[in-house]
PDB file as gemmi writes it, atoms N, CA and C in Angstrom:
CRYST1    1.000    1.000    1.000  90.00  90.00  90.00 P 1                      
ATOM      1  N   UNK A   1      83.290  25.942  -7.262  1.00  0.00           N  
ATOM      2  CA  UNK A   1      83.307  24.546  -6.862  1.00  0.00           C  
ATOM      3  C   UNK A   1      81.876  24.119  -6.561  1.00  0.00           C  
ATOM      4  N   UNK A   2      82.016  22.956  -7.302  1.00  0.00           N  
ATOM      5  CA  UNK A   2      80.365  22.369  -6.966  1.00  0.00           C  
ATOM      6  C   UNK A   2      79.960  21.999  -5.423  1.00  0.00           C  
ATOM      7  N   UNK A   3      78.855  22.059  -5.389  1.00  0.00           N  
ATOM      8  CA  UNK A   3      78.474  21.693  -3.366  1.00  0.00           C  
ATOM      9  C   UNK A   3      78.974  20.210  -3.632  1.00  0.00           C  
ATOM     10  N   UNK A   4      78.434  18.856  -4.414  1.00  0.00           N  
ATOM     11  CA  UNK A   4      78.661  18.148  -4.393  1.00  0.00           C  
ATOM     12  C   UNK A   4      80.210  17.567  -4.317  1.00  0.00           C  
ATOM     13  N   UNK A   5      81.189  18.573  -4.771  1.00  0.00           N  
ATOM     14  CA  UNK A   5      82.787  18.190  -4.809  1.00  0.00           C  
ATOM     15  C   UNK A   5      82.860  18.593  -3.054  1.00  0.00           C  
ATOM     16  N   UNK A   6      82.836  19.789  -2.537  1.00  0.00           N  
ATOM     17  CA  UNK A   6      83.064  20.322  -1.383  1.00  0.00           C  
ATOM     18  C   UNK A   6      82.753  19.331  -0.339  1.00  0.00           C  
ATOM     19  N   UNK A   7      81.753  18.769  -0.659  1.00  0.00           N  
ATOM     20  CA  UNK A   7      81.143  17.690   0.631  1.00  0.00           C  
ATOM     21  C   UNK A   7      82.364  16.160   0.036  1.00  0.00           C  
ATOM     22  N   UNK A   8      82.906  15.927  -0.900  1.00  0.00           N  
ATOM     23  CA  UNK A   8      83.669  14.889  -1.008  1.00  0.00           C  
ATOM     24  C   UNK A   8      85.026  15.448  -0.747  1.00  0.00           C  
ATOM     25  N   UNK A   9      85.112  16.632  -0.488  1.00  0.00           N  
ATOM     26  CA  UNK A   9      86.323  17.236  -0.223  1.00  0.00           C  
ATOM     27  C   UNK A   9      86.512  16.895   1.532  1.00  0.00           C  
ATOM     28  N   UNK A  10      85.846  17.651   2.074  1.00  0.00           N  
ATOM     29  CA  UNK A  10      85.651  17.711   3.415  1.00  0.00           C  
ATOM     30  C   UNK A  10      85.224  15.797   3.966  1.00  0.00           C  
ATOM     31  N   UNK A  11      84.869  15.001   3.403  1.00  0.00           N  
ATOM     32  CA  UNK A  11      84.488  14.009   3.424  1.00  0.00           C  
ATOM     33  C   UNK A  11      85.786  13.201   3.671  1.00  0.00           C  
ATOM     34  N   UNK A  12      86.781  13.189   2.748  1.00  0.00           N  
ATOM     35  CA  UNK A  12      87.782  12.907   2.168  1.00  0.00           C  
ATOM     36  C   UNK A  12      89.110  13.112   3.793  1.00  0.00           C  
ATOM     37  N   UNK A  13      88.566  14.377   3.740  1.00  0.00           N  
ATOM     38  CA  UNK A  13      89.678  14.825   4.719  1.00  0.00           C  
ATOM     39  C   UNK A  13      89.457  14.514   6.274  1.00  0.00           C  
ATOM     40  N   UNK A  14      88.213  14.338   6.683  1.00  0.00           N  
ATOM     41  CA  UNK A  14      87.264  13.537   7.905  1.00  0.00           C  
ATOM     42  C   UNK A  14      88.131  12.391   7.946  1.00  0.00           C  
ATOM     43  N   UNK A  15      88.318  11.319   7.073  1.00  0.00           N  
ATOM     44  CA  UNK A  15      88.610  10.085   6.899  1.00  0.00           C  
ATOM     45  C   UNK A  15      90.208  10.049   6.681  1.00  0.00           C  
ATOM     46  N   UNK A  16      91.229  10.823   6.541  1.00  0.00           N  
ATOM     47  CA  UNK A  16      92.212  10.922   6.380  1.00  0.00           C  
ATOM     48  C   UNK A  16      92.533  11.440   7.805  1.00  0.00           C  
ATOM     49  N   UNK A  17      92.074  12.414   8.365  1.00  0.00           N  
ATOM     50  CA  UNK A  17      92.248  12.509   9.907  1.00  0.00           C  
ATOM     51  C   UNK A  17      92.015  11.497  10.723  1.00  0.00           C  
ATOM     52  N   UNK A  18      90.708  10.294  10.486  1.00  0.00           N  
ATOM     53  CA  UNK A  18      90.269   9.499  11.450  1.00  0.00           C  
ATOM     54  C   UNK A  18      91.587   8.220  11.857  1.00  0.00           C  
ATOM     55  N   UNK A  19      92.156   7.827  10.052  1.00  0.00           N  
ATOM     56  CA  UNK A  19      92.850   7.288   9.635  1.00  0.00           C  
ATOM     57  C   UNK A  19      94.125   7.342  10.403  1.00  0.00           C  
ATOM     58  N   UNK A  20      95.203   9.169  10.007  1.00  0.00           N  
ATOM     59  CA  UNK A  20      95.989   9.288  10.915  1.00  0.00           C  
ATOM     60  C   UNK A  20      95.989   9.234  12.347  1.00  0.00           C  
ATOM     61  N   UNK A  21      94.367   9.414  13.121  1.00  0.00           N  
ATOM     62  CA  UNK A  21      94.664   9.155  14.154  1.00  0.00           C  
ATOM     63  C   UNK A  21      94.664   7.773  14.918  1.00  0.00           C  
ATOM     64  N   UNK A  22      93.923   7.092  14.132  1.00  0.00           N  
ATOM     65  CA  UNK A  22      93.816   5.211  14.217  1.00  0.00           C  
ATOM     66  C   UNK A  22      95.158   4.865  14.761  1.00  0.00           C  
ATOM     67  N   UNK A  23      96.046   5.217  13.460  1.00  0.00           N  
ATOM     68  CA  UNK A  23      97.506   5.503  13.573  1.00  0.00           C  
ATOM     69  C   UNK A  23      98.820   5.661  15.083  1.00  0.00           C  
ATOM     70  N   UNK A  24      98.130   6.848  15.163  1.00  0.00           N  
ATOM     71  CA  UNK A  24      99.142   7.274  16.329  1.00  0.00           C  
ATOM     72  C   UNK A  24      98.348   6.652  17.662  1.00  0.00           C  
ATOM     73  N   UNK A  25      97.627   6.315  17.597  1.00  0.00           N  
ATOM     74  CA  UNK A  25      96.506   6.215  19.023  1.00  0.00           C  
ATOM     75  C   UNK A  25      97.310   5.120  19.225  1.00  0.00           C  
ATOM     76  N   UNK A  26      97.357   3.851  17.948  1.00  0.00           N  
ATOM     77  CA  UNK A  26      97.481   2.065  18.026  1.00  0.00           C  
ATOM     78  C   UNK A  26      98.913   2.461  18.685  1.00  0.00           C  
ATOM     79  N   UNK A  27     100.027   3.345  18.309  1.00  0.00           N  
ATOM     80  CA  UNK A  27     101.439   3.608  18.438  1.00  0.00           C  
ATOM     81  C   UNK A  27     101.606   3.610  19.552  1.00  0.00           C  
ATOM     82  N   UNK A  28     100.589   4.672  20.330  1.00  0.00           N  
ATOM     83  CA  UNK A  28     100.720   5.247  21.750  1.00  0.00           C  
ATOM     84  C   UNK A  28     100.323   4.530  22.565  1.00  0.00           C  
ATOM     85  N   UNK A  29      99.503   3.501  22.274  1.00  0.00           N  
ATOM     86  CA  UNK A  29      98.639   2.342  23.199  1.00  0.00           C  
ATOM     87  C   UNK A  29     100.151   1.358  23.305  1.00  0.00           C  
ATOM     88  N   UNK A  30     100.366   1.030  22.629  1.00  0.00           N  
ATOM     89  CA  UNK A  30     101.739   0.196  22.780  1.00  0.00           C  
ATOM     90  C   UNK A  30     102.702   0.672  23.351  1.00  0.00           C  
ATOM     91  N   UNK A  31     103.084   1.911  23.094  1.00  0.00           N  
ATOM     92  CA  UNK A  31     104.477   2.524  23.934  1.00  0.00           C  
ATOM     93  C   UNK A  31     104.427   2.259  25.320  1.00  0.00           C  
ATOM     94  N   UNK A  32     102.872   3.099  25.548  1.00  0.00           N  
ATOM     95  CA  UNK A  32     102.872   3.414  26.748  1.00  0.00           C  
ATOM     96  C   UNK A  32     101.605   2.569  27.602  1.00  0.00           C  
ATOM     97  N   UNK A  33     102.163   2.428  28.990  1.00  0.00           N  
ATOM     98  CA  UNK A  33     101.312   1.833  30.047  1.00  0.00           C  
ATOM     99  C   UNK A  33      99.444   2.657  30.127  1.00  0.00           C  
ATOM    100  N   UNK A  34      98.865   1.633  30.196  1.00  0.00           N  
ATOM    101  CA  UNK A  34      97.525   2.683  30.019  1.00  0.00           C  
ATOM    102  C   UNK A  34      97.027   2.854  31.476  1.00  0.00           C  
ATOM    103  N   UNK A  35      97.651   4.674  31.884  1.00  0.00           N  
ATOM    104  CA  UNK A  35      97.579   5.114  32.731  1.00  0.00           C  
ATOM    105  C   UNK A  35      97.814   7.130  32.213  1.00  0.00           C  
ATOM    106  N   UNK A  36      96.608   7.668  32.919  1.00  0.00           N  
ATOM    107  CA  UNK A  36      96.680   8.919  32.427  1.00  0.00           C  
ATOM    108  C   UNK A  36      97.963   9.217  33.170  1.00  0.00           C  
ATOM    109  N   UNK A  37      98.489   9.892  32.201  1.00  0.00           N  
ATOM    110  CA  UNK A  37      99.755  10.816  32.949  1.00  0.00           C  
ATOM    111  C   UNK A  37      99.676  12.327  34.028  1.00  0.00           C  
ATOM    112  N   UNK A  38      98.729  12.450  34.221  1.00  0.00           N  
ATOM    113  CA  UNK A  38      97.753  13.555  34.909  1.00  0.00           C  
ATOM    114  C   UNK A  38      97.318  12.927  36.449  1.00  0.00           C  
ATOM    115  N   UNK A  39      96.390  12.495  36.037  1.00  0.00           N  
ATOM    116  CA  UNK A  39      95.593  11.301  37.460  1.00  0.00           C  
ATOM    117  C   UNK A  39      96.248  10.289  37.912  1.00  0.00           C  
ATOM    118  N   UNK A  40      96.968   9.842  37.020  1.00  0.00           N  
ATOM    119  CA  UNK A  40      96.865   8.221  37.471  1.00  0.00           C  
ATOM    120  C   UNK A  40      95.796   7.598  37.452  1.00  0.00           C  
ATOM    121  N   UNK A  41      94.683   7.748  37.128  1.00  0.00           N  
ATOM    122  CA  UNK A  41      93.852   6.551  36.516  1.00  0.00           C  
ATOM    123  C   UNK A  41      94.395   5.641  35.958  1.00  0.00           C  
ATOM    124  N   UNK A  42      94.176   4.366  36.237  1.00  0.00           N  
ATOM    125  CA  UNK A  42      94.587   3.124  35.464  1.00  0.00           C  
ATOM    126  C   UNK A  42      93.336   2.929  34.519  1.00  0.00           C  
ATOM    127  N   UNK A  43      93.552   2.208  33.475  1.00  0.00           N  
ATOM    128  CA  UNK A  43      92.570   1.580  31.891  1.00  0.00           C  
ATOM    129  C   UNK A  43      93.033   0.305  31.942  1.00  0.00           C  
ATOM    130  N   UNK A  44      91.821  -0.183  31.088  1.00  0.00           N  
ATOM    131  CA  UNK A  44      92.032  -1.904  30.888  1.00  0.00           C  
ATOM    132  C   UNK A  44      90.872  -2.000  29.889  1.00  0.00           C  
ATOM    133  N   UNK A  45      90.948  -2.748  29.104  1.00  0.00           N  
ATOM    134  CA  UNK A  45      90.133  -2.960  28.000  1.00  0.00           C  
ATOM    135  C   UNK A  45      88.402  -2.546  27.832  1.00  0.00           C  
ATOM    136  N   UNK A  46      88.165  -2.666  29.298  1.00  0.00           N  
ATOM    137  CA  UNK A  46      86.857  -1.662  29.232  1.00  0.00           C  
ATOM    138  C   UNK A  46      86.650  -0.572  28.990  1.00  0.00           C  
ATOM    139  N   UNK A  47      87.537   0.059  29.842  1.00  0.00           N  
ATOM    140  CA  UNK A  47      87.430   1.333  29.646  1.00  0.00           C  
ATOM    141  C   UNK A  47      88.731   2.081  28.782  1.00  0.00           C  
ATOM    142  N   UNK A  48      89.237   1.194  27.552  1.00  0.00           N  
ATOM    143  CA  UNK A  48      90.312   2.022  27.045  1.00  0.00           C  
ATOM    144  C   UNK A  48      90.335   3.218  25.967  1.00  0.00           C  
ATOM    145  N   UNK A  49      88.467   3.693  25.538  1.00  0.00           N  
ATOM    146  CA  UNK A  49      87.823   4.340  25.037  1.00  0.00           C  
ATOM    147  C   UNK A  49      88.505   5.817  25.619  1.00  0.00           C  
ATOM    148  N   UNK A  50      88.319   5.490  27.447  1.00  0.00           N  
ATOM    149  CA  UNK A  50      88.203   7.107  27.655  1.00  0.00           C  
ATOM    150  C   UNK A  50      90.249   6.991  27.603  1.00  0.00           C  
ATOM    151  N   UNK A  51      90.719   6.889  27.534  1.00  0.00           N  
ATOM    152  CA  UNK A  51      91.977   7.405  27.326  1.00  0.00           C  
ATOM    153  C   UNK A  51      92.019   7.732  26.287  1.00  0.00           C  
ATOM    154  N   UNK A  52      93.330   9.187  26.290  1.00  0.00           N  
ATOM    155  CA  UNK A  52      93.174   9.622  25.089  1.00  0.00           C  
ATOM    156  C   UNK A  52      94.775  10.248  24.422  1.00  0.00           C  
ATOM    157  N   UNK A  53      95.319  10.429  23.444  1.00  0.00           N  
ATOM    158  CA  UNK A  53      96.411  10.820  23.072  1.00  0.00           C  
ATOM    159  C   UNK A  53      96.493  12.044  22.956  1.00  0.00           C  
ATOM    160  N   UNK A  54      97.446  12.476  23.884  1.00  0.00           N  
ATOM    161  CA  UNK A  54      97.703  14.529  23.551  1.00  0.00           C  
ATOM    162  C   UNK A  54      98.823  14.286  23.081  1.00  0.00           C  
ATOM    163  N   UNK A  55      98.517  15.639  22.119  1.00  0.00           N  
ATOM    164  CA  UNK A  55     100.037  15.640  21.467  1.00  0.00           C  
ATOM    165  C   UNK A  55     100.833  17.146  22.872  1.00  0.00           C  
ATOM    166  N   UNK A  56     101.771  16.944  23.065  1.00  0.00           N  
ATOM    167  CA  UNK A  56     102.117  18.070  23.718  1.00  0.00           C  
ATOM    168  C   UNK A  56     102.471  19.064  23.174  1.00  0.00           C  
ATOM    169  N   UNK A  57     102.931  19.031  22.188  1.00  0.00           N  
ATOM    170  CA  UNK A  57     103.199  20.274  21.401  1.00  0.00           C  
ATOM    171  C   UNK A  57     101.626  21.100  20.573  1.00  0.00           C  
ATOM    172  N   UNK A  58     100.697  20.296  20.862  1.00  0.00           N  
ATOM    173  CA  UNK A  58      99.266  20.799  20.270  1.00  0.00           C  
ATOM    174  C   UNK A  58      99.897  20.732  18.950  1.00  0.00           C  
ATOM    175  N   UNK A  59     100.730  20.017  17.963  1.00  0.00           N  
ATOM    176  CA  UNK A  59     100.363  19.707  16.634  1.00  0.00           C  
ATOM    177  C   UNK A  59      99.965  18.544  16.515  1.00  0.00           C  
ATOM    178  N   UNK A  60      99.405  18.339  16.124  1.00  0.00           N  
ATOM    179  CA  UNK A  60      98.993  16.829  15.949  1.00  0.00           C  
ATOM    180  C   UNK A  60      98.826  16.378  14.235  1.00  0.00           C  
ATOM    181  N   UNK A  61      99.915  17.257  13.720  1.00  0.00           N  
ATOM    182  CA  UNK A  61     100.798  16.324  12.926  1.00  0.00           C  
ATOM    183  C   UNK A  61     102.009  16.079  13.129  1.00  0.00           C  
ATOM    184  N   UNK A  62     102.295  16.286  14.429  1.00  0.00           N  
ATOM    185  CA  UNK A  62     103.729  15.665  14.501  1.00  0.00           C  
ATOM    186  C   UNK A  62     103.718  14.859  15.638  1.00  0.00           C  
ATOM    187  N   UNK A  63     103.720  13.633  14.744  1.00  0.00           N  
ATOM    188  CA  UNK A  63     103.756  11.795  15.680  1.00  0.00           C  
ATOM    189  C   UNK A  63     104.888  11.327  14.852  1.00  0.00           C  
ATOM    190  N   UNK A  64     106.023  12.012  15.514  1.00  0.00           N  
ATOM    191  CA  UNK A  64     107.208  10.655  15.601  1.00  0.00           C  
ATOM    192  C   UNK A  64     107.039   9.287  16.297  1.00  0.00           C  
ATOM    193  N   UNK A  65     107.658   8.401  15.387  1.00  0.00           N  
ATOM    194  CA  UNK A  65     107.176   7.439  15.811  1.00  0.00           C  
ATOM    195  C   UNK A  65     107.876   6.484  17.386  1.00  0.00           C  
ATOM    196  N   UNK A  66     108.613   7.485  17.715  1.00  0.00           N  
ATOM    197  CA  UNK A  66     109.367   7.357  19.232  1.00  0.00           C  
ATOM    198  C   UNK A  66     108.009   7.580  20.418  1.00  0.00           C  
ATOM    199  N   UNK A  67     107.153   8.286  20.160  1.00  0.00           N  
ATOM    200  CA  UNK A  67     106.394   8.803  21.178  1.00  0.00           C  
ATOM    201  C   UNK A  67     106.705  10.049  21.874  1.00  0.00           C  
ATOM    202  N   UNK A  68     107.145  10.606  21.338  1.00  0.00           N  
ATOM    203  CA  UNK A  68     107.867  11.446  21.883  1.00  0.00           C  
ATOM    204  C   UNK A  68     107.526  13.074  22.191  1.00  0.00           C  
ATOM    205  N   UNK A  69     106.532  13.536  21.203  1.00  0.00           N  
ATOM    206  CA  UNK A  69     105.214  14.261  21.544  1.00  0.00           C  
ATOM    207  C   UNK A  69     103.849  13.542  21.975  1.00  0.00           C  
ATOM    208  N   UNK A  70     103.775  12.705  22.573  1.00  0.00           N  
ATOM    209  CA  UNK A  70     102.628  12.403  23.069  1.00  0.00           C  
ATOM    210  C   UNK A  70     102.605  11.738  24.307  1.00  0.00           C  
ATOM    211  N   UNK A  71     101.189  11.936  25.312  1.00  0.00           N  
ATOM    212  CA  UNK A  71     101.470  11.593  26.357  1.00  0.00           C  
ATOM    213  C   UNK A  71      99.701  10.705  26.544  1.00  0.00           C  
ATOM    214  N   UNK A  72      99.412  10.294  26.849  1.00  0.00           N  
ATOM    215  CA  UNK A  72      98.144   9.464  27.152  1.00  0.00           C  
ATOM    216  C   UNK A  72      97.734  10.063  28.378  1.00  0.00           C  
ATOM    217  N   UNK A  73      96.313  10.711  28.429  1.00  0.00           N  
ATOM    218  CA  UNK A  73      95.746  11.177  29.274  1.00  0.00           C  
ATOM    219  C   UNK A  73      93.977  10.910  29.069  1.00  0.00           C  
ATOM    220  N   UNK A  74      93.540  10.779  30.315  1.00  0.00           N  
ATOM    221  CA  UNK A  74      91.756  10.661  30.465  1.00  0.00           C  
ATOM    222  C   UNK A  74      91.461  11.544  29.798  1.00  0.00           C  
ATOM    223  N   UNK A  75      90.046  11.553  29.120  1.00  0.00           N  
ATOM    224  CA  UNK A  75      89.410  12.828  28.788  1.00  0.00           C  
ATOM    225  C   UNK A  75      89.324  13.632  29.350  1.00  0.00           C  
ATOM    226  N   UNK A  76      88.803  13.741  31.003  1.00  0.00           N  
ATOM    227  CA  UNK A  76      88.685  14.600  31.580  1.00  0.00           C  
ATOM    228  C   UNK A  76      90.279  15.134  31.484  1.00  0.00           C  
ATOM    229  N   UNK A  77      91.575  14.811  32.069  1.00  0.00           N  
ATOM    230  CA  UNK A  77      92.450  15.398  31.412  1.00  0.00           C  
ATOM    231  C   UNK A  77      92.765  16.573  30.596  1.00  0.00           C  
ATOM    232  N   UNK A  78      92.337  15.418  29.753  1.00  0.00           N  
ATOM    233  CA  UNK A  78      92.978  15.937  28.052  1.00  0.00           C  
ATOM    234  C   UNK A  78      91.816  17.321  27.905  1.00  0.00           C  
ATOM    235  N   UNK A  79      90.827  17.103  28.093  1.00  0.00           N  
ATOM    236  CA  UNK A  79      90.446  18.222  28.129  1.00  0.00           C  
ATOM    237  C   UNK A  79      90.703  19.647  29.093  1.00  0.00           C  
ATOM    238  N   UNK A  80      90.947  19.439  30.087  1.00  0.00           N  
ATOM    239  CA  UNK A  80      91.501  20.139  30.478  1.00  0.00           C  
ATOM    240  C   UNK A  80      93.109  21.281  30.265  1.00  0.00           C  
ATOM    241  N   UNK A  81      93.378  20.184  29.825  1.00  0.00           N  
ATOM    242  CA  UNK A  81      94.909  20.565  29.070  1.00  0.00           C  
ATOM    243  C   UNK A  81      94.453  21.563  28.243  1.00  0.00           C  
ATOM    244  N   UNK A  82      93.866  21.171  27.111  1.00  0.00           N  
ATOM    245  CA  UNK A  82      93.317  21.965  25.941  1.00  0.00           C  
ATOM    246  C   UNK A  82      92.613  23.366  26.623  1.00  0.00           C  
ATOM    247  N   UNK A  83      91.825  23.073  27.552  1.00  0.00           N  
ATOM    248  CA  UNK A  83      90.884  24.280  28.038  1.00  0.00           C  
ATOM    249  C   UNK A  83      92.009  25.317  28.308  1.00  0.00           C  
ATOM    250  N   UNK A  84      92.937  24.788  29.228  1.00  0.00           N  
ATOM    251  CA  UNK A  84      94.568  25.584  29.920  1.00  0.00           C  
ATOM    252  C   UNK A  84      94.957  26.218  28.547  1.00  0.00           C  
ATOM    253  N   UNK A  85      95.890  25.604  27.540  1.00  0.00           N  
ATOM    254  CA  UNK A  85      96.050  25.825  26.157  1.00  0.00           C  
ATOM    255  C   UNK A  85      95.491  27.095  25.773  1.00  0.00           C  
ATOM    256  N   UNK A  86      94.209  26.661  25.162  1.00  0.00           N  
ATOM    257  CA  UNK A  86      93.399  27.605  25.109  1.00  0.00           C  
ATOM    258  C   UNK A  86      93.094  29.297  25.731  1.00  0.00           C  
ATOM    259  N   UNK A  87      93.546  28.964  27.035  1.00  0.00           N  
ATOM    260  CA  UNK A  87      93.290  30.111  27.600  1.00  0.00           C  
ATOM    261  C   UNK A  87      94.611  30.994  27.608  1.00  0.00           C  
ATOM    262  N   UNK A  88      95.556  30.365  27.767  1.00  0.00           N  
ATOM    263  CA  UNK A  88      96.862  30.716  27.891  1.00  0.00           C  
ATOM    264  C   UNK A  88      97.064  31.424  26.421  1.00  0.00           C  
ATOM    265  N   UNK A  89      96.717  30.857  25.159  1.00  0.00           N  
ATOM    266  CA  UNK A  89      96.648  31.409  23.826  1.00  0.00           C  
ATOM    267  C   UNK A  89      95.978  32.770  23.798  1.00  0.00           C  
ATOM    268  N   UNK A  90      95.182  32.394  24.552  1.00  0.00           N  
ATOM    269  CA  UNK A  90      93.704  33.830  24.174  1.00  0.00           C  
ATOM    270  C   UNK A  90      94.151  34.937  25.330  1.00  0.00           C  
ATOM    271  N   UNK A  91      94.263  34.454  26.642  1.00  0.00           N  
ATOM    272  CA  UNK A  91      94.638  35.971  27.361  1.00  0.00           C  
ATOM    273  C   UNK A  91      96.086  35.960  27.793  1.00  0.00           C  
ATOM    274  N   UNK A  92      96.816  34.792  27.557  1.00  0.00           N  
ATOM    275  CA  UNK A  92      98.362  34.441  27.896  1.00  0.00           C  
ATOM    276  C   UNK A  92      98.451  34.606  29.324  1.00  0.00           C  
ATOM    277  N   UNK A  93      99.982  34.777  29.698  1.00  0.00           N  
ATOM    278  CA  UNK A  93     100.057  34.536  31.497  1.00  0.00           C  
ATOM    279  C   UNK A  93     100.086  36.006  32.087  1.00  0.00           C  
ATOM    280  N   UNK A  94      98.614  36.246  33.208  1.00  0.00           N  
ATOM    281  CA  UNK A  94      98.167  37.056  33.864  1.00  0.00           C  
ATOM    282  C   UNK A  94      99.053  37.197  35.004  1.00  0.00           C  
ATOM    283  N   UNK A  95     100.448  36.351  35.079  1.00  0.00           N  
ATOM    284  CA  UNK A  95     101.336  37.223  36.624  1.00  0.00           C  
ATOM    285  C   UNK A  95     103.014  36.888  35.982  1.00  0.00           C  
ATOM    286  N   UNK A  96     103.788  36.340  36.852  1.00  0.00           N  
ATOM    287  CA  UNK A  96     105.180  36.670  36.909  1.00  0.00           C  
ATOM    288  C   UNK A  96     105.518  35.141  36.412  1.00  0.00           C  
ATOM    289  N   UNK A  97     106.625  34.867  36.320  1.00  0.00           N  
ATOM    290  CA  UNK A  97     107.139  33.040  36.144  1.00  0.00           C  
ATOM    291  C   UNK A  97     106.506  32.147  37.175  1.00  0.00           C  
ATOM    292  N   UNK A  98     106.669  32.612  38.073  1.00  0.00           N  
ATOM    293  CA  UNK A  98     105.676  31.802  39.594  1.00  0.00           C  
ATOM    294  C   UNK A  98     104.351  31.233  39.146  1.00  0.00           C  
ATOM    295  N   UNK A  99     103.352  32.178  38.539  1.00  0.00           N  
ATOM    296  CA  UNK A  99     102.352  31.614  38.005  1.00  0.00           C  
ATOM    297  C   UNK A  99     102.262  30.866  37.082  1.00  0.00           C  
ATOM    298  N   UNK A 100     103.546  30.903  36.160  1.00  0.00           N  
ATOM    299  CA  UNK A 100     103.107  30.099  34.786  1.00  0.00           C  
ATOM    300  C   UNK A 100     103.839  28.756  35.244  1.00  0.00           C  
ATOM    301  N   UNK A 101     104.598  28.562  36.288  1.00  0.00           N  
ATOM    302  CA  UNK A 101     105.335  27.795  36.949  1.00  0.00           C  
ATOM    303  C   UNK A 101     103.974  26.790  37.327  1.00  0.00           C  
ATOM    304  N   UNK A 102     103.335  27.146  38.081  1.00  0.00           N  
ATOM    305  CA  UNK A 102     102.268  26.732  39.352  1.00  0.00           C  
ATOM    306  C   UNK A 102     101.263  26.302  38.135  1.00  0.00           C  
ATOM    307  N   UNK A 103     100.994  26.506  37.135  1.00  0.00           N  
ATOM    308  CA  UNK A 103      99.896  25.981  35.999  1.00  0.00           C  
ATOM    309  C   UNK A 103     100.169  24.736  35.662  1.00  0.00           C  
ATOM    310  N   UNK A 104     101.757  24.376  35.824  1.00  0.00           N  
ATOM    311  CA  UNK A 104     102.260  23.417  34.723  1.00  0.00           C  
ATOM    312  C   UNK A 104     102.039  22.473  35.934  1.00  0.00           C  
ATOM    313  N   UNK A 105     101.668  20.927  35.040  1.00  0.00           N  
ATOM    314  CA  UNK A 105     101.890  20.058  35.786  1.00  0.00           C  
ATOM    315  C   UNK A 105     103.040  19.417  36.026  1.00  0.00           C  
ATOM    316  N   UNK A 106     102.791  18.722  37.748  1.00  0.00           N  
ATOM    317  CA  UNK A 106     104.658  18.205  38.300  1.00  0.00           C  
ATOM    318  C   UNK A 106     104.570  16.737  38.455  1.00  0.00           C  
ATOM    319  N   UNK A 107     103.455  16.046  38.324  1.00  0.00           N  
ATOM    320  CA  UNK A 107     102.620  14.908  38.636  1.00  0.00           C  
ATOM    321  C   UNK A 107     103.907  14.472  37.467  1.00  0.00           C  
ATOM    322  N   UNK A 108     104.303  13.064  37.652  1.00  0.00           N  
ATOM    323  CA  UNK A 108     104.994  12.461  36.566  1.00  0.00           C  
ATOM    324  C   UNK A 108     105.251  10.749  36.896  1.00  0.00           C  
ATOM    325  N   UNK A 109     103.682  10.224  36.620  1.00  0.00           N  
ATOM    326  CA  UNK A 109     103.992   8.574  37.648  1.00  0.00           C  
ATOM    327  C   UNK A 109     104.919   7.875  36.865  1.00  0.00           C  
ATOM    328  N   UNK A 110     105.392   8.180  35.175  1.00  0.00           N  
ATOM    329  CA  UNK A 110     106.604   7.073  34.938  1.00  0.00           C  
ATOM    330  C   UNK A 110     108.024   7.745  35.217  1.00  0.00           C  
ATOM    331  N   UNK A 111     108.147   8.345  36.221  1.00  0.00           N  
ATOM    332  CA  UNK A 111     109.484   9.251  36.196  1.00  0.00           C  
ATOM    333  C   UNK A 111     110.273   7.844  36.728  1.00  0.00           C  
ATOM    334  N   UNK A 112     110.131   6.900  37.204  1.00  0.00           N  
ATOM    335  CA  UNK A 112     110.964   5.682  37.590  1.00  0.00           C  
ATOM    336  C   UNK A 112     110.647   4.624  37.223  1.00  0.00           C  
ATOM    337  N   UNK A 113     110.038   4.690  36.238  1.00  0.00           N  
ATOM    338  CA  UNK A 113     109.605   3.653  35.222  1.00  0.00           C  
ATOM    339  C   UNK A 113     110.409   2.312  35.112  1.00  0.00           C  
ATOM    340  N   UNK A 114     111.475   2.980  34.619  1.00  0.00           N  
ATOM    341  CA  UNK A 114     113.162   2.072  33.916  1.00  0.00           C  
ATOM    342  C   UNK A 114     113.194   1.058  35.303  1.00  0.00           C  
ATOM    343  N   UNK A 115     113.652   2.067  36.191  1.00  0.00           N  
ATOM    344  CA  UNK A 115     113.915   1.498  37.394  1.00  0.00           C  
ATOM    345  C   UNK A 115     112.713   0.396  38.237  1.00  0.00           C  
ATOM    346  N   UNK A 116     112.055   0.855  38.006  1.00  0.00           N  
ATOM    347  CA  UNK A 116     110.431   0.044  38.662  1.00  0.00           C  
ATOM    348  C   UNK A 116     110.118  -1.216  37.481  1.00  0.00           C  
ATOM    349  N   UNK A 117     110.469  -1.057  36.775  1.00  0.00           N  
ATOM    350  CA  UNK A 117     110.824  -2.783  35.535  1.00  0.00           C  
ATOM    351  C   UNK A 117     112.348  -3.287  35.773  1.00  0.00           C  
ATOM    352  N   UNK A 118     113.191  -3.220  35.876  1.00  0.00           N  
ATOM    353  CA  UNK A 118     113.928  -3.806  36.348  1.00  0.00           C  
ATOM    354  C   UNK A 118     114.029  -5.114  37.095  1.00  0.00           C  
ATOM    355  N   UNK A 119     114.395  -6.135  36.618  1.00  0.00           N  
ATOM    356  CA  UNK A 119     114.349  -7.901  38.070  1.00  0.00           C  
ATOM    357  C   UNK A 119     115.566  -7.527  38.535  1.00  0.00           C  
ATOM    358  N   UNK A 120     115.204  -7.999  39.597  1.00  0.00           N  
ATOM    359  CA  UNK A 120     116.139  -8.387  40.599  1.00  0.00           C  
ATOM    360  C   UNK A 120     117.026  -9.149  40.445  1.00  0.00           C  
TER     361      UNK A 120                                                      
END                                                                             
């Protein structure tokens, strides 16, 4: 393969990722309230850069279009998640269920969502 095909290859596929994620980001901005699901940080058009879309399942080709693997989180977040991920992949869980229990997050600000939109 020529260098010149390889760089339109890889070129090609840059722009097909940027594309799908244009995609799911516009999806997830609409579903959901722009608020990390982690912090609670609130966003508003200034700052709606640093929010960011995790897929929870870490594929991130799979965006049903329910929302339903994805959760909107800050960078700082989202990175974090990934770092956890990551580590959990590479040395997995170092104690009993208790620990892998105590990793996961319990934080959940739309757990009354339904109910908290609701009129009176």
């Amino acid at each position: 393969m020529s260098h010149n095909k390889a760089h339109q290859i890889v070129a090609e596929a840059r722009r097909n990722k940027e594309d799908r994620e244009k995609g799911y980001r516009e999806q997830a901005l609409k579903l959901f309230p722009w608020i990390c699901g982690r912090c609670a940080r609130e966003f508003d058009l200034k700052n709606l850069r640093e929010l960011t879309v995790h897929h929870t399942n870490h594929n991130h080709d799979h965006n049903p279009p329910d929302g339903s693997n994805w959760e909107l989180l800050c960078l700082y977040c989202h990175d974090n998640e990934h770092q956890r991920y990551e580590e959990q992949s590479r040395y997995g869980s170092k104690g009993g269920s208790n620990e892998s229990k105590a990793a996961q997050a319990t934080f959940n600000p739309f757990a009354d969502l339904k109910n908290m939109l609701k009129k009176d």
